[in-house]
C-alpha positions as CSV (number, residue, x, y, z in Angstrom):
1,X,-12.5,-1.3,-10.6
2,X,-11.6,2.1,-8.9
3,X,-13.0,4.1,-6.3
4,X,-12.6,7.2,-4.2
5,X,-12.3,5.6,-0.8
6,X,-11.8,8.4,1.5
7,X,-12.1,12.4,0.6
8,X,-9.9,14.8,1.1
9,X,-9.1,18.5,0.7
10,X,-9.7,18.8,-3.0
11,X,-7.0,21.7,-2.9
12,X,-4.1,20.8,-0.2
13,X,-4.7,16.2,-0.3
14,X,-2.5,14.3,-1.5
15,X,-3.4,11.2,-3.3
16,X,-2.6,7.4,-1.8
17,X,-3.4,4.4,-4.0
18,X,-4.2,0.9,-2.4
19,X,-4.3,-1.7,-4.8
20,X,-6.0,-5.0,-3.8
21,X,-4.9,-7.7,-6.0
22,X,-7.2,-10.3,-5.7
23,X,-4.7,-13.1,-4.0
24,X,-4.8,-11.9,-0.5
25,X,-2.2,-9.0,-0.8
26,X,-2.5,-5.3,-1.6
27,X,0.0,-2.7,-2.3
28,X,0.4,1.0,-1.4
29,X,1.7,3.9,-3.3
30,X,2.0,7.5,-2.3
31,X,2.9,10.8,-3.6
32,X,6.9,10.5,-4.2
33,X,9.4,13.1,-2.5
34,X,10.4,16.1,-4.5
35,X,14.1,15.3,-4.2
36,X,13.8,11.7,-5.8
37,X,11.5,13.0,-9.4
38,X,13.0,13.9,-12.6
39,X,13.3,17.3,-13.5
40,X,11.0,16.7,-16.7
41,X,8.1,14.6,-14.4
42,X,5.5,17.2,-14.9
43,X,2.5,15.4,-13.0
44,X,1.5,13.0,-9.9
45,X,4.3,10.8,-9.4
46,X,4.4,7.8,-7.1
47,X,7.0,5.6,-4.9
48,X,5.5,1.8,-3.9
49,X,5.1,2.0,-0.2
50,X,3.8,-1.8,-0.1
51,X,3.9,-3.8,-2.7
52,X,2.1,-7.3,-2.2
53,X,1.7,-7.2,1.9
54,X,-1.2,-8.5,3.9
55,X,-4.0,-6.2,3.0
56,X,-3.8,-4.8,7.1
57,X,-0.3,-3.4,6.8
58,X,-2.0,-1.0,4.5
59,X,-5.0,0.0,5.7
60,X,-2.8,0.5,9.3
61,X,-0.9,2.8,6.9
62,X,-3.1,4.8,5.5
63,X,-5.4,5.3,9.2
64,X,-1.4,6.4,10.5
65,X,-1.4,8.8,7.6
66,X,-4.9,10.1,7.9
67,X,-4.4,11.0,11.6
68,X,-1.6,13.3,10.8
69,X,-3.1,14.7,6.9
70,X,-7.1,15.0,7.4
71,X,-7.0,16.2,3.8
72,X,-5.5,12.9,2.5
73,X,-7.2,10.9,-0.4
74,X,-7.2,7.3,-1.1
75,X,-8.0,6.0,-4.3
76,X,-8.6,2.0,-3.9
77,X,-8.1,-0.2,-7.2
78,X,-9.1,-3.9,-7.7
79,X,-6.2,-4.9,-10.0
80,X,-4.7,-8.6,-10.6
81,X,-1.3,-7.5,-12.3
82,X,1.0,-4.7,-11.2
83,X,0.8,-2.4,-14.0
84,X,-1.2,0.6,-12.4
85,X,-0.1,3.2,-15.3
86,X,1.3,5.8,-13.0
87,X,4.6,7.4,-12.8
88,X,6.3,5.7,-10.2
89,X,10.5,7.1,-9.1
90,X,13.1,4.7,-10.6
Protein backbone atom coordinates (compact mmCIF):
# COMPACT_ATOMS: atom_id res chain seq x y z
CA UNK A 1 0.00 0.00 0.00
CA UNK A 2 1.08 3.68 -0.65
CA UNK A 3 -0.02 6.88 0.56
CA UNK A 4 0.68 10.56 0.50
CA UNK A 5 1.55 11.14 4.10
CA UNK A 6 2.40 14.68 4.33
CA UNK A 7 1.76 17.56 1.40
CA UNK A 8 3.88 19.69 0.09
CA UNK A 9 4.52 22.45 -2.42
CA UNK A 10 3.22 20.70 -5.53
CA UNK A 11 5.86 23.01 -7.45
CA UNK A 12 9.13 23.52 -5.18
CA UNK A 13 8.79 19.65 -2.66
CA UNK A 14 10.80 17.28 -2.96
CA UNK A 15 9.70 13.82 -2.52
CA UNK A 16 10.88 11.45 0.65
CA UNK A 17 9.86 7.80 0.68
CA UNK A 18 9.51 5.80 4.06
CA UNK A 19 9.08 2.36 3.61
CA UNK A 20 7.68 0.28 6.58
CA UNK A 21 8.54 -3.27 6.06
CA UNK A 22 6.41 -5.09 8.10
CA UNK A 23 9.23 -6.64 10.67
CA UNK A 24 9.69 -3.68 12.89
CA UNK A 25 12.15 -1.61 10.55
CA UNK A 26 11.56 1.00 7.95
CA UNK A 27 13.80 2.57 5.49
CA UNK A 28 14.17 6.22 4.11
CA UNK A 29 15.04 7.41 0.73
CA UNK A 30 15.36 10.96 -0.51
CA UNK A 31 15.85 12.86 -3.58
CA UNK A 32 19.77 12.06 -4.51
CA UNK A 33 22.38 15.02 -4.96
CA UNK A 34 22.86 16.32 -8.42
CA UNK A 35 26.60 15.54 -8.40
CA UNK A 36 26.24 11.77 -7.64
CA UNK A 37 23.27 10.99 -10.87
CA UNK A 38 24.20 9.88 -14.30
CA UNK A 39 24.21 12.17 -16.96
CA UNK A 40 21.41 10.01 -18.80
CA UNK A 41 19.00 9.70 -15.34
CA UNK A 42 16.26 11.72 -16.78
CA UNK A 43 13.74 11.54 -13.70
CA UNK A 44 13.30 11.29 -9.70
CA UNK A 45 16.22 9.62 -8.57
CA UNK A 46 16.89 8.37 -5.03
CA UNK A 47 19.85 7.57 -2.40
CA UNK A 48 18.78 5.08 0.76
CA UNK A 49 19.02 7.42 3.74
CA UNK A 50 17.83 4.37 6.19
CA UNK A 51 17.65 1.23 5.21
CA UNK A 52 16.10 -1.28 7.81
CA UNK A 53 16.36 1.13 11.11
CA UNK A 54 13.86 1.32 13.99
CA UNK A 55 10.91 2.95 12.43
CA UNK A 56 11.74 6.40 14.97
CA UNK A 57 15.03 7.10 13.38
CA UNK A 58 12.91 7.92 10.44
CA UNK A 59 10.12 9.68 11.34
CA UNK A 60 12.86 11.89 13.59
CA UNK A 61 14.30 12.37 10.10
CA UNK A 62 11.73 13.36 8.16
CA UNK A 63 10.14 16.01 11.27
CA UNK A 64 14.21 17.42 11.03
CA UNK A 65 13.67 17.71 7.35
CA UNK A 66 10.23 19.26 7.45
CA UNK A 67 11.29 21.99 9.86
CA UNK A 68 13.82 23.26 7.48
CA UNK A 69 11.66 22.37 3.78
CA UNK A 70 7.72 23.13 4.65
CA UNK A 71 7.22 22.12 1.06
CA UNK A 72 8.56 18.61 1.62
CA UNK A 73 6.44 15.42 0.62
CA UNK A 74 6.47 12.06 2.04
CA UNK A 75 5.21 9.21 0.35
CA UNK A 76 4.83 6.18 2.97
CA UNK A 77 4.87 2.45 1.45
CA UNK A 78 3.90 -0.80 3.24
CA UNK A 79 6.46 -3.07 1.45
CA UNK A 80 7.98 -6.52 2.80
CA UNK A 81 10.96 -6.79 0.29
CA UNK A 82 13.30 -4.06 -0.76
CA UNK A 83 12.53 -3.65 -4.33
CA UNK A 84 10.73 -0.21 -4.40
CA UNK A 85 11.19 0.28 -8.34
CA UNK A 86 12.92 3.63 -8.17
CA UNK A 87 16.13 4.84 -9.45
CA UNK A 88 18.32 4.83 -6.68
CA UNK A 89 22.55 6.32 -7.21
CA UNK A 90 25.02 3.34 -7.50
Amino acid sequence: MCVVSRRGDSIAGQVFIEVDHLDGTASLYTPAPIASRQQDDAGLVFQCRFHHVEPAKVRDRIAREVEFDPDLWVLSLDLRGDDLGIDLVK
